[in-house]
Z-matrix of the N, CA and C atoms (Angstrom, degrees):
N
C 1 1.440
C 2 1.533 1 107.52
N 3 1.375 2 125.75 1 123.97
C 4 1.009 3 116.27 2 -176.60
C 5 1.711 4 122.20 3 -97.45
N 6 1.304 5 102.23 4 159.83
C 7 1.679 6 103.54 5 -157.77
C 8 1.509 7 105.21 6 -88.09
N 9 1.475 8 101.42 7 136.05
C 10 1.591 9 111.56 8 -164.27
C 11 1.390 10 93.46 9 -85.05
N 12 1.537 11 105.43 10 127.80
C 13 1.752 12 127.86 11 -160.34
C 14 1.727 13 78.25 12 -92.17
N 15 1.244 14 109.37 13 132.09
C 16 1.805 15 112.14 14 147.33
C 17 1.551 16 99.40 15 -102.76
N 18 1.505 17 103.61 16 133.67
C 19 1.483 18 103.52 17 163.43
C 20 1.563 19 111.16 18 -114.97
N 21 0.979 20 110.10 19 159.69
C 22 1.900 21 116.73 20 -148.93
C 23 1.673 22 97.18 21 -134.27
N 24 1.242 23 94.67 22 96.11
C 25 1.225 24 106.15 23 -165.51
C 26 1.805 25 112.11 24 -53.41
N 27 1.051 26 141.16 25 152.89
C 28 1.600 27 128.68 26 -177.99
C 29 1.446 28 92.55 27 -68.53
N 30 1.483 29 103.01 28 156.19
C 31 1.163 30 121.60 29 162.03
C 32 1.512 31 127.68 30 -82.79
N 33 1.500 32 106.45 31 151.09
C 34 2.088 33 108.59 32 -161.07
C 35 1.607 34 88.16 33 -63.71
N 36 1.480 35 141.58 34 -34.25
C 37 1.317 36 119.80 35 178.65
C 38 1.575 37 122.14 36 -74.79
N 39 1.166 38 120.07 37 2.53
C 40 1.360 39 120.21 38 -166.59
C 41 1.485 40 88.66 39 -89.96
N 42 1.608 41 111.97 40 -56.18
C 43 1.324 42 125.20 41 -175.89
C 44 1.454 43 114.88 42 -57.52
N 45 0.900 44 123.42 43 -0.47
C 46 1.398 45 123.40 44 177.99
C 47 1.227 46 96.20 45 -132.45
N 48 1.139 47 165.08 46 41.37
C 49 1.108 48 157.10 47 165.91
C 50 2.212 49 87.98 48 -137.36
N 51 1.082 50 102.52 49 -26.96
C 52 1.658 51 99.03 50 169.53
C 53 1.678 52 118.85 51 -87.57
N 54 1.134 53 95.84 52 -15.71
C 55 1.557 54 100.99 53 172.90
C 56 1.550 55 124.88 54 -93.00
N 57 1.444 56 96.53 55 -12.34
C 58 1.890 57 112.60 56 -177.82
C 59 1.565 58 86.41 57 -91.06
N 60 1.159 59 115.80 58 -42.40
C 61 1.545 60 108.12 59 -179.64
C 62 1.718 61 125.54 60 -48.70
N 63 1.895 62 90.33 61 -55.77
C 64 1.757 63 107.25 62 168.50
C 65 1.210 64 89.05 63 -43.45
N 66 1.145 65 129.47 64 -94.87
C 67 1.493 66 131.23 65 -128.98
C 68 1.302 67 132.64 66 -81.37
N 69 1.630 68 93.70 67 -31.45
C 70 1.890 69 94.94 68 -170.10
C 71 1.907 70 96.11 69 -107.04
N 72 1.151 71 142.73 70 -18.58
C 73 1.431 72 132.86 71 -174.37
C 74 1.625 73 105.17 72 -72.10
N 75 1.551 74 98.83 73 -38.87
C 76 1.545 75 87.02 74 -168.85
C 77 1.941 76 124.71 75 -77.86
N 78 1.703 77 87.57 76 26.69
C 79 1.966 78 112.02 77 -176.41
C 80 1.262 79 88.43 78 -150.49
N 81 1.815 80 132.71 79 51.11
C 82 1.273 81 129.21 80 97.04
C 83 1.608 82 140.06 81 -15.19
N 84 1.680 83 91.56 82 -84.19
C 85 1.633 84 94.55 83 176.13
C 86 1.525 85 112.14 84 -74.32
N 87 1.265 86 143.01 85 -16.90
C 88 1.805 87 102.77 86 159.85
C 89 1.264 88 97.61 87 -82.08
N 90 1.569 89 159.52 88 -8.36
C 91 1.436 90 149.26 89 174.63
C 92 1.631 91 91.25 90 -76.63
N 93 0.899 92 157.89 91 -45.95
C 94 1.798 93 152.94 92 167.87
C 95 1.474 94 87.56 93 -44.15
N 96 1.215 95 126.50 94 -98.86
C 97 1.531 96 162.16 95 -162.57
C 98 1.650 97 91.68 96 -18.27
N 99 1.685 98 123.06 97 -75.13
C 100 1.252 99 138.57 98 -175.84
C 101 2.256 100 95.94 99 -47.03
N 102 1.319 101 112.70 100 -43.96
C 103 1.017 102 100.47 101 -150.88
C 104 2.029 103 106.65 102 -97.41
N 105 1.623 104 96.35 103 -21.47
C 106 1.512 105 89.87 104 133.23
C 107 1.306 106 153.80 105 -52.16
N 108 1.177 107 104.24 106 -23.82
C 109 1.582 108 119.76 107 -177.80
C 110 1.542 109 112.20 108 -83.19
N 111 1.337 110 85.61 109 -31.51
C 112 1.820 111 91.84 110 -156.03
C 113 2.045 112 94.11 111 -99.49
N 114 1.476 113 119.06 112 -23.80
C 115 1.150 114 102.48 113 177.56
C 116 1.864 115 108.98 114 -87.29
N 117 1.445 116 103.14 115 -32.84
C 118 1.512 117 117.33 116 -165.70
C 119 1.770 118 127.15 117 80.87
N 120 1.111 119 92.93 118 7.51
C 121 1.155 120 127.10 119 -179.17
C 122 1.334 121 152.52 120 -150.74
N 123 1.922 122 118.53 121 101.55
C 124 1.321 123 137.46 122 -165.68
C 125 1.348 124 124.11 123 -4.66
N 126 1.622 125 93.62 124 -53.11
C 127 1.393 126 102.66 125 -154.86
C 128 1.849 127 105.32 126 -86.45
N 129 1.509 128 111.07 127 -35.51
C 130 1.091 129 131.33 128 -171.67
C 131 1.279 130 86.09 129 -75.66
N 132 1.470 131 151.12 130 -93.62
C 133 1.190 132 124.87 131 -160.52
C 134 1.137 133 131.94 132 -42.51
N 135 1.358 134 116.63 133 -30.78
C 136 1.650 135 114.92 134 167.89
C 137 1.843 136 120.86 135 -39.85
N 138 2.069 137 92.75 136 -55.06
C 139 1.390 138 110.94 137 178.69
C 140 1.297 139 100.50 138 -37.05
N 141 1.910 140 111.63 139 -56.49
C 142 1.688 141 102.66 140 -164.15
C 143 1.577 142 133.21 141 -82.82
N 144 1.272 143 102.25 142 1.45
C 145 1.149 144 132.12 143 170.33
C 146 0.987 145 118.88 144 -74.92
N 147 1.664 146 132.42 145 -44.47
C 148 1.443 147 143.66 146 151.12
C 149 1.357 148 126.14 147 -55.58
N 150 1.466 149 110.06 148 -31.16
C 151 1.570 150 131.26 149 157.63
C 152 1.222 151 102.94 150 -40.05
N 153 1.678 152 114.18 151 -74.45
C 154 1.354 153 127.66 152 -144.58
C 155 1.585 154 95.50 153 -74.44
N 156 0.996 155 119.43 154 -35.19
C 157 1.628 156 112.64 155 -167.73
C 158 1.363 157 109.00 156 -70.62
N 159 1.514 158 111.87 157 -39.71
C 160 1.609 159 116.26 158 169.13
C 161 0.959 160 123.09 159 -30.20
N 162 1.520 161 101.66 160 -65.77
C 163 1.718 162 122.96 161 174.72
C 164 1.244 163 106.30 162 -64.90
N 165 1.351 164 148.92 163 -19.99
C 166 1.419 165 143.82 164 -163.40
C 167 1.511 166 97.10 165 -82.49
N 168 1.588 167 117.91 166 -46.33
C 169 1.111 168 151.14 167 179.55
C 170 1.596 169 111.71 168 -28.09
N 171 2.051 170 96.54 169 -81.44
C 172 0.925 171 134.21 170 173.49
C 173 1.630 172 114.85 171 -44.84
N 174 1.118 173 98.89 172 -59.35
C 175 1.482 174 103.21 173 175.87
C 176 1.761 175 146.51 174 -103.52
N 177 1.871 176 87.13 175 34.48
C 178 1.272 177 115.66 176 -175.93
C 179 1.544 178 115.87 177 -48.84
N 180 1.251 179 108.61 178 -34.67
C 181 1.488 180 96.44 179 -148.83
C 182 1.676 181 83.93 180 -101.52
N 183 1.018 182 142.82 181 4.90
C 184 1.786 183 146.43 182 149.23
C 185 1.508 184 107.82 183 -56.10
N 186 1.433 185 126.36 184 -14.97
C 187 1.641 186 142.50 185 -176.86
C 188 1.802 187 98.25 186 -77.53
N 189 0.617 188 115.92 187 114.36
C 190 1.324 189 127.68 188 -176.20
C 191 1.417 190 100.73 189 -121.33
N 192 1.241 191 134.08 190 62.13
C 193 1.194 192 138.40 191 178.98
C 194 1.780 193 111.45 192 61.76
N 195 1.644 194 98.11 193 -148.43
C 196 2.160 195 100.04 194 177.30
C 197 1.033 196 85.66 195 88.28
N 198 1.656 197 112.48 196 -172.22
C 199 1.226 198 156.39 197 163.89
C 200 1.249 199 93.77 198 -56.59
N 201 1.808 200 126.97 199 122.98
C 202 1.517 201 114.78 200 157.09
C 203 1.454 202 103.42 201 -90.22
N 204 1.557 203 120.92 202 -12.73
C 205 1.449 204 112.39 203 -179.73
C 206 1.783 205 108.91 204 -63.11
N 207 1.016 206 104.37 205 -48.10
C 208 1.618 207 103.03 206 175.69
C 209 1.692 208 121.74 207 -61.61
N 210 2.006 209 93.44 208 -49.36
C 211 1.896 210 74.03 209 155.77
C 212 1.112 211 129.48 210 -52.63
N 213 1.321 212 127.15 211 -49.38
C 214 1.540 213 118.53 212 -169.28
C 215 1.220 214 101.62 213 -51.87
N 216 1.596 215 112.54 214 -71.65
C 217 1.578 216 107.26 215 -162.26
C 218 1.863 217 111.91 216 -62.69
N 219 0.687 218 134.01 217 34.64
C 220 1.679 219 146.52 218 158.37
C 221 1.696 220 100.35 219 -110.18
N 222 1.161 221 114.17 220 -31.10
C 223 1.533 222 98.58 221 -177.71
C 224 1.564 223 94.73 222 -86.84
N 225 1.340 224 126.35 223 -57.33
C 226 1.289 225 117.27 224 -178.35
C 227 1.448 226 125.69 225 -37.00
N 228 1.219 227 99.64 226 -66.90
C 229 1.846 228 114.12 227 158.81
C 230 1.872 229 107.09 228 -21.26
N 231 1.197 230 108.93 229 -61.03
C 232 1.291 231 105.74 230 -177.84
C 233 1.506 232 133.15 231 -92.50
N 234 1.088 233 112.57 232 -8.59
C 235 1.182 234 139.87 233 136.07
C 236 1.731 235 119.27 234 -29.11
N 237 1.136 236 105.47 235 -74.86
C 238 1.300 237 134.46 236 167.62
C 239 1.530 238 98.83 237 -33.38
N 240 1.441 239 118.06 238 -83.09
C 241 1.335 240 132.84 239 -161.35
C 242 1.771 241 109.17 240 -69.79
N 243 0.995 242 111.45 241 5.61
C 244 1.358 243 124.02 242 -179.89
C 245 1.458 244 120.95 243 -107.11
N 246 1.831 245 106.81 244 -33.26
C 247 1.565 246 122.83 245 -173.22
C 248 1.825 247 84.33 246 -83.88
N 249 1.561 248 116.36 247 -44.83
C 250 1.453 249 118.38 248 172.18
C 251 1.554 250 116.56 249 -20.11
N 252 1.270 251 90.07 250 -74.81
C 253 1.980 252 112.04 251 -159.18
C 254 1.900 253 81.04 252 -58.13
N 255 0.923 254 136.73 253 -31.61
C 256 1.619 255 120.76 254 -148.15
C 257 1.394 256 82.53 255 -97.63
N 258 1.419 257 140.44 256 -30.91
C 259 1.128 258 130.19 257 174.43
C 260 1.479 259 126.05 258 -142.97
N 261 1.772 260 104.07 259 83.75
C 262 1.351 261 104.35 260 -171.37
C 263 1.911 262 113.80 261 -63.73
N 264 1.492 263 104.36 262 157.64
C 265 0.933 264 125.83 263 165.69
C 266 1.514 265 113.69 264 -125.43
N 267 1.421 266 120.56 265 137.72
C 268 1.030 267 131.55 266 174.33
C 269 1.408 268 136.10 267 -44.21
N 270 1.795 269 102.71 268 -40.04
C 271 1.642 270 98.45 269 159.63
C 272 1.294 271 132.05 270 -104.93
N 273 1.286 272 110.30 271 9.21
C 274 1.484 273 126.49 272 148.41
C 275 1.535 274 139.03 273 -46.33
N 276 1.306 275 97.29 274 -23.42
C 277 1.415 276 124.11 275 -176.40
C 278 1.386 277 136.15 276 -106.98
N 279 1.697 278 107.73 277 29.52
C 280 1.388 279 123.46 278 -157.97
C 281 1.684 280 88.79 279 -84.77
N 282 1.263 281 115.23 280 156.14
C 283 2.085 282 122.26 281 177.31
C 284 1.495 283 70.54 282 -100.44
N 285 1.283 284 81.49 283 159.67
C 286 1.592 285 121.95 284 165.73
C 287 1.730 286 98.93 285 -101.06
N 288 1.481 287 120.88 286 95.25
C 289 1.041 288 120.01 287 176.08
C 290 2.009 289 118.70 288 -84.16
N 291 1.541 290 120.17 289 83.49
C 292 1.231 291 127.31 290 -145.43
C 293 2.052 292 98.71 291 -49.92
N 294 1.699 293 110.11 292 -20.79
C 295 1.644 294 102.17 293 -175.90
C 296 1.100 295 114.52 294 -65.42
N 297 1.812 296 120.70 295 -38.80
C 298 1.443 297 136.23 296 -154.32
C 299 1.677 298 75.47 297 -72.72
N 300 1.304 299 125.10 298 -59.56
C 301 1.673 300 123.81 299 -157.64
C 302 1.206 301 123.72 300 -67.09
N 303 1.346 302 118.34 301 20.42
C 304 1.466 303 113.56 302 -165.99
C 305 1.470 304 125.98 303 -58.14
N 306 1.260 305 116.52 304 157.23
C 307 1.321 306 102.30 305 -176.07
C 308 1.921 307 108.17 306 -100.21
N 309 1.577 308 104.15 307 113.61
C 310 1.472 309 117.77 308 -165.57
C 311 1.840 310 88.11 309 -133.84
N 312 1.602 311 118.95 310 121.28
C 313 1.197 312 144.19 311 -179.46
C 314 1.782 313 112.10 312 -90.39
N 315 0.972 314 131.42 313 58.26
C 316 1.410 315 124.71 314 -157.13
C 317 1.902 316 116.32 315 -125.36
N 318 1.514 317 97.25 316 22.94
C 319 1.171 318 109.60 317 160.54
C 320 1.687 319 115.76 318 174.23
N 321 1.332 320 124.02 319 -138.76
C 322 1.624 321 134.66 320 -158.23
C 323 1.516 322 94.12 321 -78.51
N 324 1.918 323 122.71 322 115.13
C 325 1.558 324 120.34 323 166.61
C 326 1.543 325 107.78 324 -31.52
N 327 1.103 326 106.90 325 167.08
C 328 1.282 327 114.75 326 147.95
C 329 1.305 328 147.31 327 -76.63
N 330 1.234 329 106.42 328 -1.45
C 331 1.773 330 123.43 329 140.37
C 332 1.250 331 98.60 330 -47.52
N 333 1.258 332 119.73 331 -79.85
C 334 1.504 333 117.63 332 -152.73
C 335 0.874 334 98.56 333 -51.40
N 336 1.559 335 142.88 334 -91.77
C 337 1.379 336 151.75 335 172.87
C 338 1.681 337 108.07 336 4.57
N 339 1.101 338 108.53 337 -43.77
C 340 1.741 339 114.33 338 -168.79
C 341 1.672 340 100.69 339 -82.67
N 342 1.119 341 110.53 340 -29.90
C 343 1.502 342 123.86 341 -155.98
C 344 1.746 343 85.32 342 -87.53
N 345 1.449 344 116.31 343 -57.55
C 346 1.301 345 114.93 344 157.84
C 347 1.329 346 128.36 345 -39.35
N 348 0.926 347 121.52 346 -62.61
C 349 1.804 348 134.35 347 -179.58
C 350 1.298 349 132.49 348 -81.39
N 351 1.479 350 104.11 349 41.36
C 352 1.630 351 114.51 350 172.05
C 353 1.530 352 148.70 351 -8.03
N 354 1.398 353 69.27 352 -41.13
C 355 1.784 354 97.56 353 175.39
C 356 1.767 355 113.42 354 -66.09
N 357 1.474 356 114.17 355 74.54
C 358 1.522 357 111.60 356 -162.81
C 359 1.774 358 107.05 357 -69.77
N 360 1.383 359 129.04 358 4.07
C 361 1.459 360 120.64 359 149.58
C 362 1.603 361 112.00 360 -48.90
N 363 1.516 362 97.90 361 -51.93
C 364 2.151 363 109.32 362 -164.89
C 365 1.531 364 91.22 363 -53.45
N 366 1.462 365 127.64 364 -41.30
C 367 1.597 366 110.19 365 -156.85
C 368 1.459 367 90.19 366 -105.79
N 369 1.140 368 134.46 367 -30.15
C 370 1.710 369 118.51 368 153.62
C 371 1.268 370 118.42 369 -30.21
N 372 0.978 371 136.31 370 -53.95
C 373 1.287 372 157.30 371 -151.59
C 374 2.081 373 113.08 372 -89.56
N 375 1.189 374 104.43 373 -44.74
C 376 1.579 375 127.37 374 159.00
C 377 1.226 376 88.00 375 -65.50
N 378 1.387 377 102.43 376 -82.52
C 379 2.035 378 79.42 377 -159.77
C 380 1.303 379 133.40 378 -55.01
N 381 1.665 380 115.76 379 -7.33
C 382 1.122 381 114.06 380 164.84
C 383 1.911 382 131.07 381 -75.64
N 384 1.466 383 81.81 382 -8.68
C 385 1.604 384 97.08 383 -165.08
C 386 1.818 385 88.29 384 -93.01
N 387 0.893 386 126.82 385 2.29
C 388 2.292 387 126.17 386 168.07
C 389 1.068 388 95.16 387 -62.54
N 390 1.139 389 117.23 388 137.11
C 391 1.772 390 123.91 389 130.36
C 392 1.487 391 109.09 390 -29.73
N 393 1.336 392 97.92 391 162.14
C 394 1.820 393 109.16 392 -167.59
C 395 1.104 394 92.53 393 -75.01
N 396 1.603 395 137.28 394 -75.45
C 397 1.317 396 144.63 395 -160.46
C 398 2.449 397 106.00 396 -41.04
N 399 1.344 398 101.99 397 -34.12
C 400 1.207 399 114.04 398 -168.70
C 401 1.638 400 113.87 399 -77.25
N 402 1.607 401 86.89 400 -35.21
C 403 1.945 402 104.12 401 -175.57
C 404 1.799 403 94.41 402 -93.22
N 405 0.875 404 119.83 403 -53.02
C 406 1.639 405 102.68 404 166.11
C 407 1.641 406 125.98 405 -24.15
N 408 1.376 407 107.81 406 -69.37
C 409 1.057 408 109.51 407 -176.50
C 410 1.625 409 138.75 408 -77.57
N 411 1.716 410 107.00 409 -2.85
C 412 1.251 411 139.55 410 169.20
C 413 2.048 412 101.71 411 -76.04
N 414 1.554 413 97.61 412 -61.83
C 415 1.761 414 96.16 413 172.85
C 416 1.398 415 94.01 414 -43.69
N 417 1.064 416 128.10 415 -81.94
C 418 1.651 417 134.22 416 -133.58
C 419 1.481 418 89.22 417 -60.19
N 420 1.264 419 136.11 418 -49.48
C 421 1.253 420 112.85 419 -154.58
C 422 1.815 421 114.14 420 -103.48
N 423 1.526 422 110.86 421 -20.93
C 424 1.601 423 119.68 422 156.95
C 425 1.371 424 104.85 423 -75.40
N 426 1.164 425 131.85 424 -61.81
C 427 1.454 426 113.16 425 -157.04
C 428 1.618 427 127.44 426 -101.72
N 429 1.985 428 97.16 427 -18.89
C 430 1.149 429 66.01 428 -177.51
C 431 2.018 430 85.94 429 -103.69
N 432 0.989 431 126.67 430 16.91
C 433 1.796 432 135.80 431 -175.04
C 434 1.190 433 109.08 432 40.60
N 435 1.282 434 108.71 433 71.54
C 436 1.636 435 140.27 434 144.51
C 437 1.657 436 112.67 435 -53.84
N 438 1.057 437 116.62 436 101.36
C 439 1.400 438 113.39 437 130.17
C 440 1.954 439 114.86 438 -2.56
N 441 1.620 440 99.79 439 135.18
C 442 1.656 441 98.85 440 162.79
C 443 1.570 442 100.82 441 -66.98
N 444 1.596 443 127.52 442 -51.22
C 445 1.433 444 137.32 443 -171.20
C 446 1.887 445 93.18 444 -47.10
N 447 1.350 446 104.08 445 -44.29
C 448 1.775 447 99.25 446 -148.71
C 449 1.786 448 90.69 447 -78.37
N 450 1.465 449 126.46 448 -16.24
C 451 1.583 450 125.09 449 -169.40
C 452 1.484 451 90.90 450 -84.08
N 453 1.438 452 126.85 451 -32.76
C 454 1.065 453 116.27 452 -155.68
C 455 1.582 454 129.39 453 -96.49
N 456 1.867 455 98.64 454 2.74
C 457 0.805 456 131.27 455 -145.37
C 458 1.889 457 85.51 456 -117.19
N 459 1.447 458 90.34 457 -54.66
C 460 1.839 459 99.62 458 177.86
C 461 1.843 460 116.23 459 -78.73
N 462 0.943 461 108.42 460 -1.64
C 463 1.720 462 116.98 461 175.10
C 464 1.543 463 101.53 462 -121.76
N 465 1.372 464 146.84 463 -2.15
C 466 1.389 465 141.59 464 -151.71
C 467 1.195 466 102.95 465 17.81
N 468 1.509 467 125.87 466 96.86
C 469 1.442 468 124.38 467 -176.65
C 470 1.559 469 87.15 468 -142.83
N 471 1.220 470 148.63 469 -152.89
C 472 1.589 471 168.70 470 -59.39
C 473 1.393 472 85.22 471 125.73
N 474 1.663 473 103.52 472 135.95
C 475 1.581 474 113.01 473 163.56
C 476 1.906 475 103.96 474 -74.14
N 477 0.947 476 131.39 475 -19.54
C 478 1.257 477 136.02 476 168.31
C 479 1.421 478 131.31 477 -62.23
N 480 1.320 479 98.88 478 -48.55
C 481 1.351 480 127.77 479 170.62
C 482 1.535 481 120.87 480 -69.24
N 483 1.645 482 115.23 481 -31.08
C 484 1.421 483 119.78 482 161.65
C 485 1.575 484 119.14 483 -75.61
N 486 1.764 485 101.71 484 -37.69
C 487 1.796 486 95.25 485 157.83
C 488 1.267 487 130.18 486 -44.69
N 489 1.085 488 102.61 487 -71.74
C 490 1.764 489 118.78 488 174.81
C 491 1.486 490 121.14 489 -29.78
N 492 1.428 491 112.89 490 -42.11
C 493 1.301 492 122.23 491 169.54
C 494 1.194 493 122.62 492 -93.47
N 495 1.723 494 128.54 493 -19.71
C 496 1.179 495 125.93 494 153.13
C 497 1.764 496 114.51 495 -34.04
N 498 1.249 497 102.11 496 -59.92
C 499 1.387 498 130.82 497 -166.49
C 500 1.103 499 128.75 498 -48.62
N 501 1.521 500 89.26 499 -39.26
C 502 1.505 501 110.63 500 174.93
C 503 1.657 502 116.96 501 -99.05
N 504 1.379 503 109.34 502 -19.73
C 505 1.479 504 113.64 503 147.51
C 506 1.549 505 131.11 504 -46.34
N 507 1.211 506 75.33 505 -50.67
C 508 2.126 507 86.87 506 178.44
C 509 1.875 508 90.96 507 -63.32
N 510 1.282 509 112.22 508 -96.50
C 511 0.844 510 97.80 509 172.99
C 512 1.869 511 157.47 510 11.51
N 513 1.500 512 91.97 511 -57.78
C 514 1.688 513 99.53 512 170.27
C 515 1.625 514 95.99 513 -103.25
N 516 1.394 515 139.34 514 17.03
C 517 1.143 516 133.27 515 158.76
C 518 1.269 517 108.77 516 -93.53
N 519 1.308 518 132.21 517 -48.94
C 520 1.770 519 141.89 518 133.11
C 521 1.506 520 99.48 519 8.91
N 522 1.266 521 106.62 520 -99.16
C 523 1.851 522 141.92 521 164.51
C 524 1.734 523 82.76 522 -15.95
N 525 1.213 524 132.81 523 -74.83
C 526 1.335 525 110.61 524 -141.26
C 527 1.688 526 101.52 525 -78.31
N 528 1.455 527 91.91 526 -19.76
C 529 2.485 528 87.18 527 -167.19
C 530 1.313 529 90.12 528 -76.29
N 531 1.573 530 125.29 529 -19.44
C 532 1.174 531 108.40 530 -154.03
C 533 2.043 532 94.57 531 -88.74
N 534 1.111 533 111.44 532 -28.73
C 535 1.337 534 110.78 533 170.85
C 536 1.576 535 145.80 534 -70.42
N 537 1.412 536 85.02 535 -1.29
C 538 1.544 537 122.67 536 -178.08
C 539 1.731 538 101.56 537 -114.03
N 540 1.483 539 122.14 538 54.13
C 541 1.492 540 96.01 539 -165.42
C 542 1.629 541 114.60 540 -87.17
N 543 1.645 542 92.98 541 -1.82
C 544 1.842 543 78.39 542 -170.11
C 545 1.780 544 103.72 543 -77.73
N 546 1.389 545 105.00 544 -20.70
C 547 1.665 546 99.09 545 174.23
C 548 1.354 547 112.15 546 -57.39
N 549 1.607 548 133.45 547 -31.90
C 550 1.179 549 139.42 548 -141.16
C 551 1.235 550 95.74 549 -108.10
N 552 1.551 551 149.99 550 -26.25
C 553 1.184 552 160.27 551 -163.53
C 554 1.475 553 100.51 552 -88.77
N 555 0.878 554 117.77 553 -63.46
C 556 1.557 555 124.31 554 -168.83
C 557 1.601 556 102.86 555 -49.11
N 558 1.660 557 118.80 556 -33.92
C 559 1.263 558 94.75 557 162.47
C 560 1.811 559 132.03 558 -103.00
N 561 1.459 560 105.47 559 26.32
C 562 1.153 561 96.96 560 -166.58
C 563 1.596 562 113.70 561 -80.94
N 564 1.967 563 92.82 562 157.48
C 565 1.882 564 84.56 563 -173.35
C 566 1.426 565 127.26 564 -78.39
């Protein structure tokens, strides 16, 4: 006589707790990466990183499919700017003054410059010296290679509006290797 199998169907939390797994853990490291950049600091990005996952967590089932890499990093992003306001820091709080940033073309992109300047401390170090709004949008689209749609999507900005400041990112990152030249010389070819 054979033995009547009950099968036990999974439970709706298992299933969702396996699907937050699929999708959103394996966009950890650019959710670290983005939130390094933007805090400048180990420990603090961790904090917002633990933030963001909470909330990623919390507000899984609002995921309606997409990119979860871009959700996350929109929650991180805001995350970030939220752990901010509750605890300002002083150089956190630089304006993006759009006159100082103008966009003026008057020598080697900043490709070159980078391509020149090997030494990835010197452009660590520049890029740490951006305004937040400027170094945001440089991560998202050099490191972690965002889409303009996917920056604009993770900052709620205008696809226009993420150009413009791309642009001017490069730019005052330009401005900074170029102000640092004895770092930049030592590797030139």
């Amino acid at each position: 006589m054979p033995a009547d199998l009950h099968v036990i169907p999974p439970s709706p939390d298992s299933v969702r707790s396996a699907r937050f797994e699929a999708l959103v853990l394996p966009c950890l490291d650019a959710a670290y990466n983005l939130a390094r950049w933007l805090a400048r600091d180990d420990a603090d990005a961790q904090d917002v990183v633990q933030e963001a996952m909470l909330r990623a967590l919390r507000y899984f089932d609002s995921f309606h499919g997409g990119d979860a890499r871009v959700w996350l990093l929109a929650i991180v992003r805001n995350s970030f700017y939220t752990l901010r306001t509750k605890t300002p820091q002083g150089s956190l709080h630089q304006s993006l003054d759009e006159d100082t940033h103008a966009l003026v073309d008057e020598g080697p992109s900043p490709e070159t410059l980078t391509l020149l300047a090997v030494d990835v401390g010197t452009l660590q170090l520049a890029l740490e010296r951006l305004p937040s709004p400027l170094r945001e949008v440089l991560v998202l689209r050099e490191l972690e290679e965002c889409s303009y749609k996917e920056i604009a999507a993770i900052t709620e900005q205008k696809i226009g509006t993420v150009m413009s400041r791309l642009a001017r990112a490069r730019e005052r990152l330009k401005a900074e290797l170029i102000h640092h030249p004895r770092e930049v010389r030592r590797h030139d070819v």
